[in-house]
N, C-alpha and C positions, 0 to 999 in steps of 0.2 A: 570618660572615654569620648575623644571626639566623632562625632558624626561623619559618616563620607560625603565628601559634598558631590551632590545629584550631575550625570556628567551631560556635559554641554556641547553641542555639536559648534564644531571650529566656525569661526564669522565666514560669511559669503562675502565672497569676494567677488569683483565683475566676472564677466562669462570668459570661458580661456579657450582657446585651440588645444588638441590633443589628438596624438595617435596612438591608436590603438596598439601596442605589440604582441598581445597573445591574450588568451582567455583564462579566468580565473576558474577554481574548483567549483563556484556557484552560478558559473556561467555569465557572469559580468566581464568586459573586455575590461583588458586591465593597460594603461598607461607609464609612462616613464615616470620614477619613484613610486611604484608602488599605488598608484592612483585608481580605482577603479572606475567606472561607467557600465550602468545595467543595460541593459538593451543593444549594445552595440558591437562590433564583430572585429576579430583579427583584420589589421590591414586597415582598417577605415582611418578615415580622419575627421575629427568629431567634433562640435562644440557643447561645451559642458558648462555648469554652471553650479553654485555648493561651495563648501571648503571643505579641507581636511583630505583624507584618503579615500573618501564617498563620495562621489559627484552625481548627477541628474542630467542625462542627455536632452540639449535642448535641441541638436540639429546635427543629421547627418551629413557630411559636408564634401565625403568622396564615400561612396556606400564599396562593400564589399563583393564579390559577384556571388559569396554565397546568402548576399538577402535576400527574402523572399518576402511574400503579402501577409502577415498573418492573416490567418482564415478568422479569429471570434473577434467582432464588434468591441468586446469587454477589455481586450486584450493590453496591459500597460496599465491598467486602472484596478483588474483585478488581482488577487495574489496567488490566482490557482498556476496559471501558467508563466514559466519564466521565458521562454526560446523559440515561441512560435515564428521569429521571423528568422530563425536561423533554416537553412535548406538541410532536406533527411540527412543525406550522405557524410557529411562534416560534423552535424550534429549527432551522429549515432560512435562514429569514430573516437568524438570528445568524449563521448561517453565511455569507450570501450579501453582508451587510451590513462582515461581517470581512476578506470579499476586496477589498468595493468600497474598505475602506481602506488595504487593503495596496496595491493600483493605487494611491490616492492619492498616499502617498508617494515614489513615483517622479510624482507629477505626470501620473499617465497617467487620462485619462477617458473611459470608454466603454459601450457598454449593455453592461448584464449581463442576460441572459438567464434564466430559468424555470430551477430546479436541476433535472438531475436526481437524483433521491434513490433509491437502493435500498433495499430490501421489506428486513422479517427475515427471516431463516431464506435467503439471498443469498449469502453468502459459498463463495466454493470452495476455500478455502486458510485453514487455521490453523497457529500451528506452538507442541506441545503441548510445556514442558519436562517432562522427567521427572524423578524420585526414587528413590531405592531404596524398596521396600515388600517384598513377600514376595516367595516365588520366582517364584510364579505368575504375579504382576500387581504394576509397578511403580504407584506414585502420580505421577498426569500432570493438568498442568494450566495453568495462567497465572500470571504471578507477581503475589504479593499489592501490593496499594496500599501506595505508600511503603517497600515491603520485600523482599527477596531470597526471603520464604516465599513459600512454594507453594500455591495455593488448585487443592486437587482436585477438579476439575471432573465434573459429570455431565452437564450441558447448558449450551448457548452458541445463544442465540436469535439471534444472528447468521447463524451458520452454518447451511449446509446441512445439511438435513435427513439427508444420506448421510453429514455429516461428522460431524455429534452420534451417529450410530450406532455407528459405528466406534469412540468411545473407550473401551472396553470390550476392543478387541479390540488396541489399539494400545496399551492398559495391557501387556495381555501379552506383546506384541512388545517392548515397550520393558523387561519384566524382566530377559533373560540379559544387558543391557549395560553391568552394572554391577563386572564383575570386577576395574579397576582402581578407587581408594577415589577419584580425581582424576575418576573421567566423571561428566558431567552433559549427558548427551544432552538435547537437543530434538530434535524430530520434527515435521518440516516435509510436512505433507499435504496433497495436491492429489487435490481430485476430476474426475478428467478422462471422455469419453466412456467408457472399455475401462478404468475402476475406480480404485481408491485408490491414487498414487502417491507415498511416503516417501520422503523424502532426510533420513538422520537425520545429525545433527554436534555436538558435543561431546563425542564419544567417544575417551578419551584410547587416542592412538598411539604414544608413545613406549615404549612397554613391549612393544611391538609388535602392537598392539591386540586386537582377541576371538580366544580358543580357538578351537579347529576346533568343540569341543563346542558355545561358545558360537554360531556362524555358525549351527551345524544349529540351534539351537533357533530362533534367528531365522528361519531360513527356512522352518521346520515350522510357526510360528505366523503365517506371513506365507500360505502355503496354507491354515491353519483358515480364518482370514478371507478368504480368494479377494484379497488385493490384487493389484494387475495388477505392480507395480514395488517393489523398497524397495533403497535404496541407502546405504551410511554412507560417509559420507565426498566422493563423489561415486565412490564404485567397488562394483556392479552384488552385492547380496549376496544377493536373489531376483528373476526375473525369469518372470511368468507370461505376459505381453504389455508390449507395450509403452501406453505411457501416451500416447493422443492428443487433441487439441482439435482441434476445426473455424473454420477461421480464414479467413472468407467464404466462399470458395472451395473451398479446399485443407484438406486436411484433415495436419494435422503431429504429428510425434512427437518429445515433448518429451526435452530432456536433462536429466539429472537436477539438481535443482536451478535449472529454468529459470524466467524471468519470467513470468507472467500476469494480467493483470489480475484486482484479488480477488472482483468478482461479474460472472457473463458478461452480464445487462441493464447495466453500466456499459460493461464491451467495447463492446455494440453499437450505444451510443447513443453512446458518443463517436465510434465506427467512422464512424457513417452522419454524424456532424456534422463529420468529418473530410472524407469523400466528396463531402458535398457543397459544401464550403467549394473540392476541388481540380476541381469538374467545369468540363470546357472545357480541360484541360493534357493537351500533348502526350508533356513530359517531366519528371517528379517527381524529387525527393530524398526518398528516409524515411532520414532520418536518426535513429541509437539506435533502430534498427528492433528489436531483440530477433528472437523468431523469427517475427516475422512481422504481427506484429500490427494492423498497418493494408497491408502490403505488400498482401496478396492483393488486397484492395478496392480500392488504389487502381491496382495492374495492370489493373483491369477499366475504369479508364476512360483510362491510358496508359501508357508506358515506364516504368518504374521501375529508379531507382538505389538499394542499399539496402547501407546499413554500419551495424554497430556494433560494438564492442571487442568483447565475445564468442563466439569463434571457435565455442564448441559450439552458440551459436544461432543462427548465419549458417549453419550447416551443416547445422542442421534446416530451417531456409527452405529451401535449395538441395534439398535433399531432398525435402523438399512440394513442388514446384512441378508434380512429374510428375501431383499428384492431382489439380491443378487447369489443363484444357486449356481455351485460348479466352482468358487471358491475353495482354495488349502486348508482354509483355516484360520480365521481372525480370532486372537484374547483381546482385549481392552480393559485399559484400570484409567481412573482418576487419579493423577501423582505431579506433583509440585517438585519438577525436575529441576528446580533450581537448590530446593533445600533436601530431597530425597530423589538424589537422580538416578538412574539404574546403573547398579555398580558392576563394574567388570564380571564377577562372579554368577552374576544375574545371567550373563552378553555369552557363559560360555558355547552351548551350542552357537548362539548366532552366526551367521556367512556373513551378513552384509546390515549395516544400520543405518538410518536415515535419519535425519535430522532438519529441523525445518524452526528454528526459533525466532522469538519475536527479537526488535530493535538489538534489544541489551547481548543478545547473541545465549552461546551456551556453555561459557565455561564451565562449571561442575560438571557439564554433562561431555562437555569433549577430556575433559579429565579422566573421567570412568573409562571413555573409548580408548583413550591413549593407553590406559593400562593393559585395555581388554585383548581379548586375542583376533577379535574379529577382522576377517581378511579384508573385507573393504567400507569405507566409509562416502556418503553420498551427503553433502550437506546443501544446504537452499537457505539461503538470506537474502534477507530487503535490508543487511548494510553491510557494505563491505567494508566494513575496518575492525568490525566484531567479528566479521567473517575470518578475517585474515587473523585476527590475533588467535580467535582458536585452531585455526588452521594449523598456526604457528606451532599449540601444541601437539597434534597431531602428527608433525612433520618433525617434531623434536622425539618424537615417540618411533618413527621406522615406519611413517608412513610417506609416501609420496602423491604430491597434488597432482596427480595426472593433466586434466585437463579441468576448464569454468566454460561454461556456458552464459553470457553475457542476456539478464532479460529485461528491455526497456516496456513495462507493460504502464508506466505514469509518464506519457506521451508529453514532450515538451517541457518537463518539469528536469531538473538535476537530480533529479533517483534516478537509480540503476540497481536492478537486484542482479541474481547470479544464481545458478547451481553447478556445484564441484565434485569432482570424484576422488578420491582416496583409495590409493590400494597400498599394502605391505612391501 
């Protein structure tokens, strides 16, 4: 059997002239044949330089009136942000315009709603790789555009304000981790009510992972900086408090390495467009509840049923519930909705079920709904083409997509999440 031979990027040719005629789905301006250029806007006229279908903007040569300054220093060098010099209004629209045709393709039509868009400086979660650097302070950062390097960060206008602080502090946390030549820690950061919560992971374990020396330094530089939590691996290596969010209600303590949505204004604009899509239900499903995340709110208007596979945050829900009195009524189970989803039979009472799955989306579990009798469905995805294909069966079953709520909470980036409603 022959080998495939390794593919090879088309020879560079000299630099060309190029206009721009419309924007591609990754947010690269795209050119006549099919040509694309990252960085650069409808209407421009550009020169590029590269072969093949991929090119590299060398120079903008008639700019667009919707460019703008990018705001981070980093920006074009790192791979966190694609579109920071495109302006809001055009930029939220592409975004809102890219959903309506991901719907399309499953044939699904419905209003789309006003996005909401998050602020800079919003985010509550980054997660920094590290480097070896000196002893003191490793080199932490984002990994560069197109490259495995490292672009050592000093601010992320995404992020919160508390989290741009910290990287200075989290350099240093991140230096004794590098005793064996194989770690490449990342350092996964949550800013929660009661302070900065690390869950670091790729720190090599087979060698039987950090020194007793290396631990203390860890946890000496995890007190300099006051973090509430920092944990490798998911096993507890300082613990000043626990790390908690307010989640309507109930106020919960997270496990390490848990979900949360990554700005709390998108939390609670999707919370409240959840809430009021279920109001009038006697008995809910949150389905891929996480720890909690729509749970609390929608107990306040009835029963709730609540599963998802992970057992450490079903177990923080169950926990919270005592913070939050005046509740209908939360169940919770640990259940692997993908292989044991909750079947129709299960949904009988339920009015209204929610659903909130990871990437891969929830078929088996829009399956169950399709059969089930439940009068409305409420789904929330970070991809809309999982979205729409279960949607699809949903709406093959005598449901109707009412209306989506478009939510850009990864500022600058080409994601776009959404939440949907379904009724009978």
């Amino acid at each position: 059997m022959r080998r495939p031979r390794p593919h090879r990027p088309a020879p560079a040719g000299p630099p060309v002239e190029l206009f721009i005629e419309a924007m591609g789905g990754e947010g690269d301006g795209v050119a006549a044949g099919g040509v694309y250029v990252p960085f650069s806007l409808q209407g421009e006229r550009v020169r590029a330089t590269g072969g093949g279908e991929r090119r590299e903007l060398l120079e903008v040569l008639q700019a667009s009136p919707d460019r703008v300054t990018p705001p981070c220093p980093h920006f074009g060098v790192c791979g966190g942000c694609a579109l920071q010099h495109w302006a809001h209004a055009p930029y939220l629209a592409w975004k809102a315009e890219r959903l309506r045709v991901t719907l399309a393709r499953q044939h699904l039509d419905t209003e789309i709603l006003p996005a909401y868009a998050a602020p800079p400086e919003s985010r509550r979660r980054f997660a920094l790789h590290a480097r070896r650097g000196s002893r003191e302070a490793a080199r932490a950062g984002y990994k560069a555009r197109k490259s495995w390097d490292l672009v050592d960060v000093a601010v992320c206008p995404i992020s919160d304000r508390g989290l741009q602080a910290a990287i200075p502090a989290l350099k240093r946390l991140a230096a004794p981790l590098f005793e064996h030549p194989k770690s490449a820690p990342t350092l996964h950061t949550t800013l929660t009510a009661t302070g900065l919560d690390v869950d670091i992971s790729g720190v090599e374990a087979k060698s039987g992972g950090l020194s007793a020396d290396a631990r203390m330094q860890v946890a000496e530089r995890a007190a300099e900086a006051d973090l509430a939590r920092v944990t490798i691996g998911g096993e507890v290596a300082y613990l000043a408090r626990m790390p908690q969010v307010r989640l309507g209600p109930a106020v919960v303590s997270l496990p390490p390495g848990a979900f949360l949505q990554a700005t709390p204004g998108a939390e609670a604009a999707m919370s409240a467009f959840v809430a009021e899509a279920a109001q009038g239900a006697s008995r809910i499903a949150d389905l891929y509840c996480g720890v909690g995340t729509f749970t609390f709110r929608l107990a306040q208007i009835g029963q709730v049923h609540a599963a998802d596979f992970a057992a450490e945050a079903v177990g923080a829900l169950t926990s919270a519930l005592a913070s939050a009195p005046g509740l209908h009524g939360v169940t919770a189970e640990a259940r692997d909705l993908v292989r044991r989803p909750v079947l129709a039979e299960e949904l009988k009472k339920t009015d209204v079920a929610v659903f909130d799955p990871p990437r891969a989306g929830a078929a088996e579990q829009a399956a169950e709904l399709a059969r089930s009798g439940v009068a409305r469905v409420i789904g929330v995805s970070c991809n809309p083409a999982t979205f729409a294909r279960d949607a699809r069966t949903l709406v093959d079953a005598g449901f109707r997509l009412e209306r989506v709520l478009p939510v850009d909470q990864f500022l600058w980036s080409t994601h776009i999440e959404l939440v949907g409603v379904f009724s009978r």
